[in-house]
Short mmCIF file of the C-alpha atoms (twelve columns), coordinates in Angstrom:
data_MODEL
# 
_entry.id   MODEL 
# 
loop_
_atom_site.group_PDB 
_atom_site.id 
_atom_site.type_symbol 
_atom_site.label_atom_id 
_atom_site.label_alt_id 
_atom_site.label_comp_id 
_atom_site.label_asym_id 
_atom_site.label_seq_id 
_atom_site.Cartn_x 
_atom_site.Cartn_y 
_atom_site.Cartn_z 
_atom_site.pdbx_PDB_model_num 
ATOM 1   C CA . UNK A 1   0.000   0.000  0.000   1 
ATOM 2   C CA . UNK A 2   1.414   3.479  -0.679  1 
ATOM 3   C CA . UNK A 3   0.624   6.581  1.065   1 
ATOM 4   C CA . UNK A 4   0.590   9.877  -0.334  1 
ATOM 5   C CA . UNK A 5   -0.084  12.913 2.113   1 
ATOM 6   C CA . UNK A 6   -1.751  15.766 -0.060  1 
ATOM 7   C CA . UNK A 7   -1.448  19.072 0.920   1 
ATOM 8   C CA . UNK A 8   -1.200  22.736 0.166   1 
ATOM 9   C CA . UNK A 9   -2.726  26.105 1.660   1 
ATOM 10  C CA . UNK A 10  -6.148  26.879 1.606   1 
ATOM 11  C CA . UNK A 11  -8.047  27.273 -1.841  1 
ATOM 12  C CA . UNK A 12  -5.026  26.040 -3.616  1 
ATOM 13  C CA . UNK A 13  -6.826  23.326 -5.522  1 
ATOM 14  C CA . UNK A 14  -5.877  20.228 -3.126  1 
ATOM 15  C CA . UNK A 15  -9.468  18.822 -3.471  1 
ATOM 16  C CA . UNK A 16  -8.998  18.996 -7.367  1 
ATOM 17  C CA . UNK A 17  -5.868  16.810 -7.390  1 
ATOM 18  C CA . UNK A 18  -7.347  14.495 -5.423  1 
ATOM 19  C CA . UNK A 19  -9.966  13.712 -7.705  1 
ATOM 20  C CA . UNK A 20  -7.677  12.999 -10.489 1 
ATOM 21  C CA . UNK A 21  -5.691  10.665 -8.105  1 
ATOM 22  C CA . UNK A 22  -9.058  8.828  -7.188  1 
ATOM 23  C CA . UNK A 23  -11.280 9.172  -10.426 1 
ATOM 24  C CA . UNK A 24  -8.307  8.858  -13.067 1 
ATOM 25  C CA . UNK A 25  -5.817  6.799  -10.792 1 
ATOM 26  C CA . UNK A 26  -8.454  4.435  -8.727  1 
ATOM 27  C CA . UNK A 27  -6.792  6.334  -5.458  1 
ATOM 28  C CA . UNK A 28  -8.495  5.851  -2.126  1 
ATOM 29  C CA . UNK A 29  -9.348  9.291  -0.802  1 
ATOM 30  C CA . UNK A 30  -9.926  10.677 2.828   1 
ATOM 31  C CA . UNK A 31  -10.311 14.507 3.037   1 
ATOM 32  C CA . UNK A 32  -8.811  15.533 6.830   1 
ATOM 33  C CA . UNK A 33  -11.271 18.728 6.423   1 
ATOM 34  C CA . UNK A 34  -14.679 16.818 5.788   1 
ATOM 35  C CA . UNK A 35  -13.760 14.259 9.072   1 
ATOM 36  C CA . UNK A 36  -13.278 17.539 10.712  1 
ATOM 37  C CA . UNK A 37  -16.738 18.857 10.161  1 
ATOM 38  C CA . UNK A 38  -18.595 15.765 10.950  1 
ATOM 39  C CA . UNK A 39  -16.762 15.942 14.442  1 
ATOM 40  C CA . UNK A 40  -18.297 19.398 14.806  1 
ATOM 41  C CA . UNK A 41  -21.487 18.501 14.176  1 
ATOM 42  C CA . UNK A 42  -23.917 17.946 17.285  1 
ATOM 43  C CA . UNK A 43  -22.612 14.365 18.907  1 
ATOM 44  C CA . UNK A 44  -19.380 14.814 16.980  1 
ATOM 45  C CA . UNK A 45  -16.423 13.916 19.520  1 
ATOM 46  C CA . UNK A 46  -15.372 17.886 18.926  1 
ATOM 47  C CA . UNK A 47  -18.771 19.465 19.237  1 
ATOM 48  C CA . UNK A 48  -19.237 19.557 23.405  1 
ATOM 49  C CA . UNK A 49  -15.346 20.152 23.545  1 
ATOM 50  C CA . UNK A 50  -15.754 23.712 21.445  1 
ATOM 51  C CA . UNK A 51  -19.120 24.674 22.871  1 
ATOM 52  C CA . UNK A 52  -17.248 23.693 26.902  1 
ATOM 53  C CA . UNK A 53  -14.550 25.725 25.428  1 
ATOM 54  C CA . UNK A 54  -16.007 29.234 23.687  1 
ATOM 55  C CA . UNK A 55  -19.597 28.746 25.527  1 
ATOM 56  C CA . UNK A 56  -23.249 28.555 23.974  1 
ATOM 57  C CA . UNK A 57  -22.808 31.994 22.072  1 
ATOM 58  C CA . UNK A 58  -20.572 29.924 19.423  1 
ATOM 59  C CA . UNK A 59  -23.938 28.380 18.547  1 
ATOM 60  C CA . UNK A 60  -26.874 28.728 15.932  1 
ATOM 61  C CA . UNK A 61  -30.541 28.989 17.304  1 
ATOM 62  C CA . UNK A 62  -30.897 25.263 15.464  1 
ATOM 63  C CA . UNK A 63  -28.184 24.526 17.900  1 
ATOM 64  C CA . UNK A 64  -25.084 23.771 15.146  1 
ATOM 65  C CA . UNK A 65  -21.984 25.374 15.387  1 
ATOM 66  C CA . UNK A 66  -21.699 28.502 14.358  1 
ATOM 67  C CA . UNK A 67  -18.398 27.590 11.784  1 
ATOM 68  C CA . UNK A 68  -18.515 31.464 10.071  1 
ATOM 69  C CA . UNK A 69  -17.751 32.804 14.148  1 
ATOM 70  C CA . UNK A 70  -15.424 29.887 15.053  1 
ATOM 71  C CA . UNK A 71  -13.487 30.545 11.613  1 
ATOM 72  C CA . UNK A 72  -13.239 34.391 12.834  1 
ATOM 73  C CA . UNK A 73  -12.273 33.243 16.068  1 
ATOM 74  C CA . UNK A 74  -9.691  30.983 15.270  1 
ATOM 75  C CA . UNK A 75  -7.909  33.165 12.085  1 
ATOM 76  C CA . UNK A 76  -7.915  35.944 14.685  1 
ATOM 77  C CA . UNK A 77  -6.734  34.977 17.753  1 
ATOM 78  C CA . UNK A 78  -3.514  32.684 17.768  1 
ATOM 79  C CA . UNK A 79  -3.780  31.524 20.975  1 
ATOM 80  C CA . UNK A 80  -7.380  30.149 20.132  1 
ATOM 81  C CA . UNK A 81  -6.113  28.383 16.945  1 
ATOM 82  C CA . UNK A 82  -3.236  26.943 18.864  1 
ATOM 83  C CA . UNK A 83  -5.648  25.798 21.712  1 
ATOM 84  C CA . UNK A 84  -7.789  24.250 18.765  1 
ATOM 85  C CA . UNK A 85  -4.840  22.692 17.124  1 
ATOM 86  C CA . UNK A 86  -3.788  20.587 20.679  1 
ATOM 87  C CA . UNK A 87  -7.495  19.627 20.480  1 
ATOM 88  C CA . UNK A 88  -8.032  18.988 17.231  1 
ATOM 89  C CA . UNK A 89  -5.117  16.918 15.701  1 
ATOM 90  C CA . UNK A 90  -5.186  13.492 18.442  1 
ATOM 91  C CA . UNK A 91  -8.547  13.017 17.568  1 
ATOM 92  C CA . UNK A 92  -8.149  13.892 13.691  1 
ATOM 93  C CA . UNK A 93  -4.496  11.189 13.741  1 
ATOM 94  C CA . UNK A 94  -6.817  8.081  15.266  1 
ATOM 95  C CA . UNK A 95  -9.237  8.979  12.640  1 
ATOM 96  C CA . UNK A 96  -6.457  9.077  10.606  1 
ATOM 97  C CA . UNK A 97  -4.801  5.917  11.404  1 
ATOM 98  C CA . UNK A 98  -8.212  4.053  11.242  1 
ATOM 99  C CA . UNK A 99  -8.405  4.635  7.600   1 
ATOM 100 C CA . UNK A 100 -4.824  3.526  7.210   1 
ATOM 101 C CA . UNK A 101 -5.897  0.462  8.604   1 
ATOM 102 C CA . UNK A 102 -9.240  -0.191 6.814   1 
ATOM 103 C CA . UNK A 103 -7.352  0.503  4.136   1 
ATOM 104 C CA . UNK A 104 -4.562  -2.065 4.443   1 
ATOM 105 C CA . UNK A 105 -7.096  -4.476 5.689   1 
ATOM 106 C CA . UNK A 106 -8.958  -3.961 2.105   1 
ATOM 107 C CA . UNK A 107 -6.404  -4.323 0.154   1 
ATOM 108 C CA . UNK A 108 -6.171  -0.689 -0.916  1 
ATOM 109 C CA . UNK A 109 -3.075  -0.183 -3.386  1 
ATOM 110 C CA . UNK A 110 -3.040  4.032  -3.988  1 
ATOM 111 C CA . UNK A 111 -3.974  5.716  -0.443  1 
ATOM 112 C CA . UNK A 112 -4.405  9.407  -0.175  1 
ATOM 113 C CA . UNK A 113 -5.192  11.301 2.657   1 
ATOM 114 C CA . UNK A 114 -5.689  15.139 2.027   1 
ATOM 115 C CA . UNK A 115 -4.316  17.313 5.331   1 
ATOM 116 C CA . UNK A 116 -4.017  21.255 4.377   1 
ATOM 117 C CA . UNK A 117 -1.887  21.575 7.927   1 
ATOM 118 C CA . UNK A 118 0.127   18.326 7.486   1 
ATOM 119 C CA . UNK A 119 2.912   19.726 8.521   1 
ATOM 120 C CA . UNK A 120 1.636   21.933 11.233  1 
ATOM 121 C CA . UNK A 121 0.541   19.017 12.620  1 
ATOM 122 C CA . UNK A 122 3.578   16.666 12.521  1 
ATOM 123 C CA . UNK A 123 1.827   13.855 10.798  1 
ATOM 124 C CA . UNK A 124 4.647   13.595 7.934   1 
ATOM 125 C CA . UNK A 125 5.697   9.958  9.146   1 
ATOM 126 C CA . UNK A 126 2.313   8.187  7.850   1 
ATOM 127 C CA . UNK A 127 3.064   8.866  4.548   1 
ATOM 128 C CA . UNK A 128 5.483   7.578  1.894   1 
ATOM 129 C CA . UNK A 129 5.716   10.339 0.131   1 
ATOM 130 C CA . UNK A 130 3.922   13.899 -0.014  1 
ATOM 131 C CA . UNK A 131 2.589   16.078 -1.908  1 
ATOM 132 C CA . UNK A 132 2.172   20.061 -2.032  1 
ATOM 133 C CA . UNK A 133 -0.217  21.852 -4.510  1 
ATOM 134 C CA . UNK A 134 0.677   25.547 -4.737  1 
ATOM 135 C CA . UNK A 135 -1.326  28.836 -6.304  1 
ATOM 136 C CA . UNK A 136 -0.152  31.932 -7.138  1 
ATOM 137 C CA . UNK A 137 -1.174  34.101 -4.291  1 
ATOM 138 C CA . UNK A 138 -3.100  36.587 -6.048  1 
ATOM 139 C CA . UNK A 139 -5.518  33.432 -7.366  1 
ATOM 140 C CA . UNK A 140 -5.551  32.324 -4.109  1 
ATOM 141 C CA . UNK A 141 -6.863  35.255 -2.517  1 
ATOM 142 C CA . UNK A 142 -9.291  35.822 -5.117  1 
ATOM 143 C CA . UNK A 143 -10.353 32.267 -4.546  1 
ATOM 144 C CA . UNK A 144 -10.799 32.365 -1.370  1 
ATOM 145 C CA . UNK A 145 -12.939 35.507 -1.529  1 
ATOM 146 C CA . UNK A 146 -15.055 33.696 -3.924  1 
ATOM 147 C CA . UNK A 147 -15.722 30.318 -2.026  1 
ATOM 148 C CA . UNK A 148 -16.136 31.489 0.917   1 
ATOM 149 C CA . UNK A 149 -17.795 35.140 0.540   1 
ATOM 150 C CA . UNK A 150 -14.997 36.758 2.639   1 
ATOM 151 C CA . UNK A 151 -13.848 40.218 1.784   1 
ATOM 152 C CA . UNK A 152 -9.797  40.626 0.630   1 
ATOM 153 C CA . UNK A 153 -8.896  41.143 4.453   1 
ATOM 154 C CA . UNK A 154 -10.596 38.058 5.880   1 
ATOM 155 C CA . UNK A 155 -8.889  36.068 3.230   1 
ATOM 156 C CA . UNK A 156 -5.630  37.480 3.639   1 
ATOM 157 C CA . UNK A 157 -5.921  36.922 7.351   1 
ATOM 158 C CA . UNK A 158 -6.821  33.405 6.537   1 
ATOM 159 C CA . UNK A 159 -3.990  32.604 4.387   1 
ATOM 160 C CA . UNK A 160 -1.820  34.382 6.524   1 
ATOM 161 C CA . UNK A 161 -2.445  32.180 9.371   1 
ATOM 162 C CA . UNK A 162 -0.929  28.996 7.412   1 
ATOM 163 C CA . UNK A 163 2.453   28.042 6.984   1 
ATOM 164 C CA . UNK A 164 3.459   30.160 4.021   1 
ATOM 165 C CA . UNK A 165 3.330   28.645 0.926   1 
ATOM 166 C CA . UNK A 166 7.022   28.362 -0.586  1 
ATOM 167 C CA . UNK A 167 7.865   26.660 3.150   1 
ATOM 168 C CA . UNK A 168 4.950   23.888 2.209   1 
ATOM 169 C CA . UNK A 169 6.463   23.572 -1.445  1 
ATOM 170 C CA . UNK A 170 10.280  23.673 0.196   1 
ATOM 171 C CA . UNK A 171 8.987   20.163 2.364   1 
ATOM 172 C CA . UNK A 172 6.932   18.506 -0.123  1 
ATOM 173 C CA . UNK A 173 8.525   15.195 -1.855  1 
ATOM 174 C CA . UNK A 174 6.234   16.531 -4.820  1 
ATOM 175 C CA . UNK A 175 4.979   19.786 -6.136  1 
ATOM 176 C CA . UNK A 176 1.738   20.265 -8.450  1 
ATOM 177 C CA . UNK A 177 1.527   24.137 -9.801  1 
ATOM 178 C CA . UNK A 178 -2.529  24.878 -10.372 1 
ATOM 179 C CA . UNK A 179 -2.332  27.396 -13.076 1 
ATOM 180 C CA . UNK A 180 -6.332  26.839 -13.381 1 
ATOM 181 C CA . UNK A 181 -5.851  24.758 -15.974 1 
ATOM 182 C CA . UNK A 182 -7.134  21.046 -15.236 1 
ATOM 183 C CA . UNK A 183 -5.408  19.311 -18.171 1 
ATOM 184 C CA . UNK A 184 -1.743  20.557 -16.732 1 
ATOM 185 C CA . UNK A 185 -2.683  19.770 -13.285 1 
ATOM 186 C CA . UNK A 186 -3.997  15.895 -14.403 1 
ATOM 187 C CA . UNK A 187 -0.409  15.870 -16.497 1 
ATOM 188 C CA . UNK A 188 1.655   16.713 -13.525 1 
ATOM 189 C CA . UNK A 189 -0.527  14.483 -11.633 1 
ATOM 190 C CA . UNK A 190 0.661   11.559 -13.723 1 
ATOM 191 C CA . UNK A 191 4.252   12.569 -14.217 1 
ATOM 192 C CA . UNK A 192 4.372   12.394 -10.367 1 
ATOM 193 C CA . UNK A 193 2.840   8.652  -10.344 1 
ATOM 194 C CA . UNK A 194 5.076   7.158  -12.871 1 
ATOM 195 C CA . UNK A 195 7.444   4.735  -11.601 1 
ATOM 196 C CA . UNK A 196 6.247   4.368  -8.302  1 
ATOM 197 C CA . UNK A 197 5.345   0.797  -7.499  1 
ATOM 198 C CA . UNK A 198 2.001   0.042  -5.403  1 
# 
C-alpha cells in the first residue's frame, strides 16, 4: 500500500488533485477537512469540547456550530487556533490511522489522505511520500474571496495564518503548480505517479 499525504494552503486546488488521483488513478481518498466537520457537528467527539470551550454563544438557534464565528475566532486569535490545534489533531491522527488500517485491511493499493496543515501538525511519518499543490497568491486570494464570501482582508488573514506557501512547497517530496488549468494539473498528476510501485 502506498501513502501519499496531499497538501497545500487553503483554496489552492488540493481537493482537485485528489480527484484525479481517485477518479483517473483508482486512489483511495480521505479529506482531513470533511472528518473535521462531521466531528463538529452535534454528537461529533469535537462538538461539546468547542461549545465547553467558547460557551453557547458559538452556537446557531438550530443549535449547530456557528463555523462562520469559530473561523473568525480561530484566524484571529492565535492563541485560540493553537488551543484548537492541541485539540483537534489526536482526535483527527486516530481517525487518521483508522483509515490507514481499513485501508490495508482492504487491500487498498493508492492511499491518499488530504491534510491542508500536514505539517503543522507533525503527521509527515504516515506517509510515503507527499505532496504540495501551490497557487499563485493573487488566485488564491481571489479564490478564497469567492468560495467562501470573505472580503480581501478576511482572506488574507486566513492565508496568513498557514504556513506560508514556498515553506509547504520547500517540504513537499512533490509539487503540483494549479495554473487553473485542469489538463496541466492531471499531467503533472501523472508525471508524479510514474514509476512508483504500489
Amino acid at each position: 500500500m502506498y501513502i501519499i499525504g496531499l497538501t497545500g494552503g487553503i483554496s489552492c486546488g488540493k481537493s482537485a488533485v485528489a480527484d484525479i488521483l481517485r477518479y483517473r488513478c483508482g486512489a483511495v481518498t480521505l479529506d482531513i477537512d470533511k472528518v473535521t466537520r462531521l466531528l463538529l457537528e452535534p454528537g461529533g467527539d469535537l462538538f461539546d469540547i468547542y461549545v465547553r470551550h467558547f460557551g453557547s454563544y458559538v452556537l446557531t438557534r438550530e443549535g449547530f456550530l456557528n463555523r462562520r464565528l469559530i473561523g473568525e475566532i480561530i484566524f484571529n486569535h492565535p492563541d485560540e487556533r493553537e488551543w484548537i490545534n492541541s485539540v483537534a489533531h489526536p482526535i483527527l491522527l486516530n481517525k487518521a490511522r483508522d483509515f490507514l488500517v481499513e485501508c490495508s485491511e482492504a487491500g487498498a493499493r493508492l492511499v491518499v489522505m488530504e491534510v491542508p496543515l500536514l505539517f503543522e501538525a507533525g503527521w509527515e511519518h504516515l506517509f510515503d511520500e507527499i505532496w504540495a499543490v501551490t497557487i499563485k497568491r493573487s488566485t488564491q486570494i481571489r479564490r478564497l474571496m469567492s468560495r467562501d464570501k470573505l472580503t480581501k482582508q478576511q482572506a488574507v488573514t486566513r492565508i496568513n495564518a498557514q504556513m506560508p506557501l514556498e515553506e509547504i512547497r520547500k517540504r513537499a517530496d512533490v509539487r503540483i503548480r494549479n495554473l487553473g488549468n485542469s489538463v496541466f494539473i492531471r499531467r503533472q498528476v501523472f508525471d508524479a505517479l510514474r514509476g512508483r510501485k504500489f
